[in-house]
N, CA, C and O of each residue as an XYZ file, in Angstrom:
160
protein
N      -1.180     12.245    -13.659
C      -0.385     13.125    -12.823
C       0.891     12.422    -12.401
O       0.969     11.193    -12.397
N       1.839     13.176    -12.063
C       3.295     12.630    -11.738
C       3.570     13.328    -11.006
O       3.190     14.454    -11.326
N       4.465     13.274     -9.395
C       4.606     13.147     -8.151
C       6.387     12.990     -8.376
O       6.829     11.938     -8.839
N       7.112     13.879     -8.085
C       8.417     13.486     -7.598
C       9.189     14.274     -6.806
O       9.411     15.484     -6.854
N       9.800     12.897     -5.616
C      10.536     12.944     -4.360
C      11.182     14.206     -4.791
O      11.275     14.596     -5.956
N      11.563     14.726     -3.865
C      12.816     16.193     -3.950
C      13.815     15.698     -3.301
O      14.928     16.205     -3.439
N      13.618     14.645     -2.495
C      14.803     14.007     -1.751
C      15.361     12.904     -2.549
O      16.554     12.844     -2.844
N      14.722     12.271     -2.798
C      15.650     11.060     -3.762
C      15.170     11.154     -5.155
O      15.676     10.223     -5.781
N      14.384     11.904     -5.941
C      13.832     11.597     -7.416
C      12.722     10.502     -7.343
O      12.120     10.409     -8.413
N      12.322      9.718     -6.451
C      11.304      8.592     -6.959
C      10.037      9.592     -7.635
O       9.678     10.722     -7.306
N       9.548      8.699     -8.679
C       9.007      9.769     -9.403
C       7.440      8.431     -9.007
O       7.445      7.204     -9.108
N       6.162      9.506     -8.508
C       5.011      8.886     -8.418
C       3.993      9.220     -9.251
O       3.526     10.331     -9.501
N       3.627      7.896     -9.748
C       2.746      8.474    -11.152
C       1.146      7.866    -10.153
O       0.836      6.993     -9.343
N       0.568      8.945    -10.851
C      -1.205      9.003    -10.229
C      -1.665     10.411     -9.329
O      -1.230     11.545     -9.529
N      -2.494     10.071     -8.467
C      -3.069     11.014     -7.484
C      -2.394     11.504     -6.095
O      -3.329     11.704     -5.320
N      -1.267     11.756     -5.511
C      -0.619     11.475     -4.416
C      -1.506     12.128     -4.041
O      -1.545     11.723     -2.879
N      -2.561     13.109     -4.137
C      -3.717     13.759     -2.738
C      -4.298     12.675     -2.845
O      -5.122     12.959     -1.976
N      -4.673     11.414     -3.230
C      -5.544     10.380     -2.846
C      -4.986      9.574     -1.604
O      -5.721      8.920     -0.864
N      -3.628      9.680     -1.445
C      -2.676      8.543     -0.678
C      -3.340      9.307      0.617
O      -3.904     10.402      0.629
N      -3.046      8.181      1.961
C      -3.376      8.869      3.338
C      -1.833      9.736      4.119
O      -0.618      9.539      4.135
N      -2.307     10.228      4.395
C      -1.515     11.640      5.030
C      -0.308     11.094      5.770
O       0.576     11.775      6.291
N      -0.410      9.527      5.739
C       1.177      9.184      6.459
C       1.430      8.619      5.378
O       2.143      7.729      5.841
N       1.412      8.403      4.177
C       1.930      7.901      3.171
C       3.573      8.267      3.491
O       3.880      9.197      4.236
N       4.355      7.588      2.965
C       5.798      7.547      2.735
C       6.432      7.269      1.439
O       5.934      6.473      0.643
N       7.956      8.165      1.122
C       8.146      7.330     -0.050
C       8.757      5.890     -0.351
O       9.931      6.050     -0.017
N       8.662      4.886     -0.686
C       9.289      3.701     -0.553
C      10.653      3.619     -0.655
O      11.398      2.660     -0.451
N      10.927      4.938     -1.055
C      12.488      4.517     -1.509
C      13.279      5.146     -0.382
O      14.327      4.600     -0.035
N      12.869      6.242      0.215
C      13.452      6.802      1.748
C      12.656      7.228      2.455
O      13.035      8.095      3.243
N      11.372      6.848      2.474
C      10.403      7.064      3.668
C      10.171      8.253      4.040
O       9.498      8.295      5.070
N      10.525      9.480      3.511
C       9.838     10.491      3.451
C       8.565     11.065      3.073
O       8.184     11.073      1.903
N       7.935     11.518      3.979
C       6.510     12.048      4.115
C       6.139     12.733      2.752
O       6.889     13.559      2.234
N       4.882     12.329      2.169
C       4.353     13.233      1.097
C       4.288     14.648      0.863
O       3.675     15.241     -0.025
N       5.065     15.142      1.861
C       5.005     16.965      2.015
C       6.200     17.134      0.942
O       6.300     18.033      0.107
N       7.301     15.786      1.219
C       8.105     16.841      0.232
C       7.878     16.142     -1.753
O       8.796     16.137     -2.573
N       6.788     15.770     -1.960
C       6.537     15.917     -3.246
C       5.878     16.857     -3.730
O       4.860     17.435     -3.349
N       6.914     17.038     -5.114
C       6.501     18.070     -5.900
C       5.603     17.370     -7.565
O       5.737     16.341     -8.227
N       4.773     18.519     -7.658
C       3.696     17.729     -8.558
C       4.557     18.569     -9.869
O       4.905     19.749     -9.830
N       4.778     17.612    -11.000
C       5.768     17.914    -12.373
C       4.470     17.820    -13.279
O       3.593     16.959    -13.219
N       4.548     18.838    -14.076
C       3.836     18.785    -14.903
C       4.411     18.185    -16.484
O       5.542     18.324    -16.949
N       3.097     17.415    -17.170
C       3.793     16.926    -18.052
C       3.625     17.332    -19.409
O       4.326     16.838    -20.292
C-alpha cells in the first residue's frame, strides 16, 4: 500500500491504519487525516 501527503507529496509506503492516531508526516508534521491512499 502507498500513502501520500496532500500537503507536501511525501509518499508513505505500507499500512498508515497501522501507525498511532498522532502519527505525523516527517516532512511537515501533518496529521494522518490528510493522507490519501493511491492505488497502484
Amino acid at each position: 500500500m502507498k500513502y501520500v501527503c496532500t500537503v507536501c507529496g511525501y509518499e508513505y509506503e505500507g499500512d498508515l491504519t497501522q501507525e498511532p492516531d498522532d502519527y505525523v508526516c516527517p516532512l511537515c508534521g501533518e496529521g494522518k487525516d490528510v493522507f490519501e491512499k493511491v492505488e497502484e
